[in-house]
N, C-alpha and C positions, 0 to 999 in steps of 0.2 A: 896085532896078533903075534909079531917077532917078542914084543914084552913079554907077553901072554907065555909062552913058548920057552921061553928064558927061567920064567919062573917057574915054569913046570916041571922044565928039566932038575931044576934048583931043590923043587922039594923033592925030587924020587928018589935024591941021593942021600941016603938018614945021616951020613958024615958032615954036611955040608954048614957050613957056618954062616950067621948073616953077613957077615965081612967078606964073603966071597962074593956079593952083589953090590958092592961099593963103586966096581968099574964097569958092571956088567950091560949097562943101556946106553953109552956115549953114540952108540954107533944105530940105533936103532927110534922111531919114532917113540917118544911117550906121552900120548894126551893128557890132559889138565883135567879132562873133564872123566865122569864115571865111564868105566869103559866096561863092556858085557865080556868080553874076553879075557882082563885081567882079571876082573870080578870071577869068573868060572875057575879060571886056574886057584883063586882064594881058596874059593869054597870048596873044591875037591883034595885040600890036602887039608893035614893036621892042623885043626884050628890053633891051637897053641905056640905051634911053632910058625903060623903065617903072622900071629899076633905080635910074636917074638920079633921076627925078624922086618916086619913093618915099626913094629917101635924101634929097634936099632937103626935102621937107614933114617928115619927121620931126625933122630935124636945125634947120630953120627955123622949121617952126610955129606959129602963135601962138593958135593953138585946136584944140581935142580933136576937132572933125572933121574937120581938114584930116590932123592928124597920123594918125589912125587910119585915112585913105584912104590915108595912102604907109606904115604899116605893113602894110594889107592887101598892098600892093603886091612890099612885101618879102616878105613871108611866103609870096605866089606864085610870085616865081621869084628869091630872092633865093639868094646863093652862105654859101660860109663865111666869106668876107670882111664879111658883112652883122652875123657872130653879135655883135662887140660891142656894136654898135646895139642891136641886138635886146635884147638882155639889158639892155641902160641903160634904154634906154625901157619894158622890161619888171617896172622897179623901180618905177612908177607903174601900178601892177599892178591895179587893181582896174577900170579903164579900160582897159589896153593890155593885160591878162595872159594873153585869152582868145585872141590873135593872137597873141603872144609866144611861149607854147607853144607853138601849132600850124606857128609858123615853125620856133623849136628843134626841135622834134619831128620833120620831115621833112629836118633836115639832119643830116650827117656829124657825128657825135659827139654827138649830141642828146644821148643819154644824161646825159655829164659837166654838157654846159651846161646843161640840165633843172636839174641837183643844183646846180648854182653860183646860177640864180633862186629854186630851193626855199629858201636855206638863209635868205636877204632879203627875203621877200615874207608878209605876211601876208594874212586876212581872206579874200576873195573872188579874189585874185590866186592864192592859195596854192592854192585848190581846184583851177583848172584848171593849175596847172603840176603838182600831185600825181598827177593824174588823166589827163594825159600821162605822166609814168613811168608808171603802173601800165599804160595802154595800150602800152608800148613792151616791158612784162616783160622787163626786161633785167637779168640778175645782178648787174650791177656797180652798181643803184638798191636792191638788197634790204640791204645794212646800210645806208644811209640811213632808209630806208623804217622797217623794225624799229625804230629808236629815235630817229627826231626827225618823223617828218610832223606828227603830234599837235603841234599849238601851245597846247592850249587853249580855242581858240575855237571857236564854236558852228556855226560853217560847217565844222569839219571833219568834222559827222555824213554830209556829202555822199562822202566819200574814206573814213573808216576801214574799212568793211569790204571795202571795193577791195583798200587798204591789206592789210589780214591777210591774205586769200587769195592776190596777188599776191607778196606775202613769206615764203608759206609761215610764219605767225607758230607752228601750230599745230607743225610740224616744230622751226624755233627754240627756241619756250618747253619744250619737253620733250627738247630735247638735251643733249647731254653740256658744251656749253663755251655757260653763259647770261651773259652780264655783265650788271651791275645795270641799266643803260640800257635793254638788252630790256627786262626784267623790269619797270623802273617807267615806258617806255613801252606795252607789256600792258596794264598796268594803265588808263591813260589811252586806248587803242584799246577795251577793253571796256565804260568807263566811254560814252563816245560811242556807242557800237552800242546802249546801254537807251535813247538821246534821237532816237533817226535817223529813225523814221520818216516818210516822207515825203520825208525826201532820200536815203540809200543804204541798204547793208543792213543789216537791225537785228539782234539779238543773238537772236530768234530764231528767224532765216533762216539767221543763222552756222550751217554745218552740223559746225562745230569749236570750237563753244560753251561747252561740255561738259567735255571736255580741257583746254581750253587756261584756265578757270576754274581747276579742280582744277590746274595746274600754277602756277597765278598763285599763289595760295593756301600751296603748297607749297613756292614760294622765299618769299614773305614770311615765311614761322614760321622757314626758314632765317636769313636776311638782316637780321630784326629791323626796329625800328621808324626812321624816320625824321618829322617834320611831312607831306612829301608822300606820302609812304606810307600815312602814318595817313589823310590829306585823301583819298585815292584809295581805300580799305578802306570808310572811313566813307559816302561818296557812294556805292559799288556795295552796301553793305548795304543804302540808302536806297531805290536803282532798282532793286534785284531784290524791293522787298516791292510790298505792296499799292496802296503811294503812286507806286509808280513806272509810268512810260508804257505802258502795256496794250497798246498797238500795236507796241510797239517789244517787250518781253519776252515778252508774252505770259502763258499763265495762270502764276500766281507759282510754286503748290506745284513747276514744276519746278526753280526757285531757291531753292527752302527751305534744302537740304544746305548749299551755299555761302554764301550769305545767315548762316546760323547760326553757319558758321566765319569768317566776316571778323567779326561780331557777336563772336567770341569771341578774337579778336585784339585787337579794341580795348580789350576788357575786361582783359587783361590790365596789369598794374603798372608793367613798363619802357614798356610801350607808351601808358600813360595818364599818364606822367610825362614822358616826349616830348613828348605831346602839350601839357601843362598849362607848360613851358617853353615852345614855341612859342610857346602866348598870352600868356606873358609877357613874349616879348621884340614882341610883337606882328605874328607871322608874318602875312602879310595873308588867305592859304591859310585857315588856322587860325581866324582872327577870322570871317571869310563864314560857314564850317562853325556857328561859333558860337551867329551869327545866326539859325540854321535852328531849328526846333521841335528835328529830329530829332537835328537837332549836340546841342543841349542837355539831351538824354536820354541823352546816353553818358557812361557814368562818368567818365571826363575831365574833364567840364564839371561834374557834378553838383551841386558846390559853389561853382560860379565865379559 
């Protein structure tokens, strides 16, 4: 509300330049995220000159609060003229990402520009640009979605099971035309839903759990071994047993089935000889896995 209140004052005065809000928030709270107070004070003055003076702070800037007052600025009544901004400053994403979205998101073609931030942004930025497509549920976000959101990091237990339900993954992974990228991002969206609790849905809430296991399962014996393959088989044999997150899977016996054929994958010969070249060329994947108690119990390693 002090931001709110600043700007207010800012527009009544018709002399008043954008360079006079260059120092005007140091002292004062300013959220990251849409805020209904900044937003009001937007909308009740001269669009052109709130347009104006959001493009200047952001473009001029020279601190993170001045700049995320003229992104909120833009983000409340800014046009399509605005999106390249948007999306530049939205590559500083873990600060600007949360407004960045929500800007992209209510303008014409959000969609496309969503997927153009998604594909550059990692960490905490990635979360809310993710989390805007799946709110927008727009078809033309679901083969994105199906085989690249998963980055690997540990913030995207917040989106993947957004992620699968939004993309219909459960429809995907048992159709007739899978390409490998589903298939070994599957695996990486499952792997994240045994770790989620506490931030989205966990693997067992997925009410497409079940299936879409048994179909992961089912291209891997297809498709054969690869290092990341092996890395992603080995980690969910790990978090569907005893050791793995209680709150997130739940009581194990109903992971035993699956558990016991990914177990029985890695045991396999071409698929333990993957694996034991990997560490030898010192795959980094491969080496972590290693590292673990439970890496080191699997016949791959048993001699290493």
């Amino acid at each position: 509300m002090d931001a709110a209140s600043r700007l207010a004052a800012h527009f009544a005065q018709a002399s008043a330049s954008p360079s006079d809000l260059s120092d005007a928030f140091h002292d004062v709270y300013v959220p990251i995220h849409p805020n209904e107070h900044i937003t009001a004070a937007a909308e009740r003055a001269d669009r052109d000159r709130v347009l104006d003076t959001g493009r200047w702070l952001i473009r001029n800037g020279t601190d993170r609060c001045s700049v995320t007052v003229g992104l909120a600025l833009v983000a409340a009544v800014g046009t399509v003229d605005d999106i390249p901004l948007i999306q530049t400053i939205g590559l500083l994403s873990n600060r600007f990402g949360p407004l960045s979205a929500h800007a992209l998101e209510r303008l014409p073609g959000g969609t496309e520009n969503l997927l153009w931030l998604a594909d550059r942004v990692t960490g905490w930025g990635r979360v809310y640009v993710v989390e805007a497509l799946c709110r927008l549920d727009d078809p033309i976000a679901r083969p994105w979605l199906l085989r690249r959101a998963c980055d690997g990091d540990f913030l995207n237990g917040y989106f993947a099971g957004g992620v699968a339900q939004t993309a219909g993954l459960h429809e995907a992974i048992t159709g007739p035309c899978v390409d490998t990228e589903i298939i070994d991002h599957t695996g990486r969206l499952l792997l994240v839903m045994t770790y989620s609790q506490g931030m989205g849905m966990t693997l067992s809430c997925y009410p497409h759990a079940d299936a879409v296991l048994a179909a992961h399962l089912h291209h891997l014996e297809r498709l054969g071994p690869s290092p990341a393959r092996f890395c992603t088989a080995a980690w969910l044999a790990t978090s569907l047993g005893e050791h793995g997150d209680a709150g997130s899977i739940g009581p194990v016996e109903r992971w035993q089935p699956y558990r016991d054929s990914y177990l029985a994958l890695l045991d396999r010969d071409d698929w333990c000889k993957t694996a034991r070249n990997a560490l030898a060329a010192k795959d980094p994947e491969i080496v972590r896995l290693v590292e673990t108690a439970s890496g080191r119990q699997l016949r791959a390693f048993a001699e290493q």
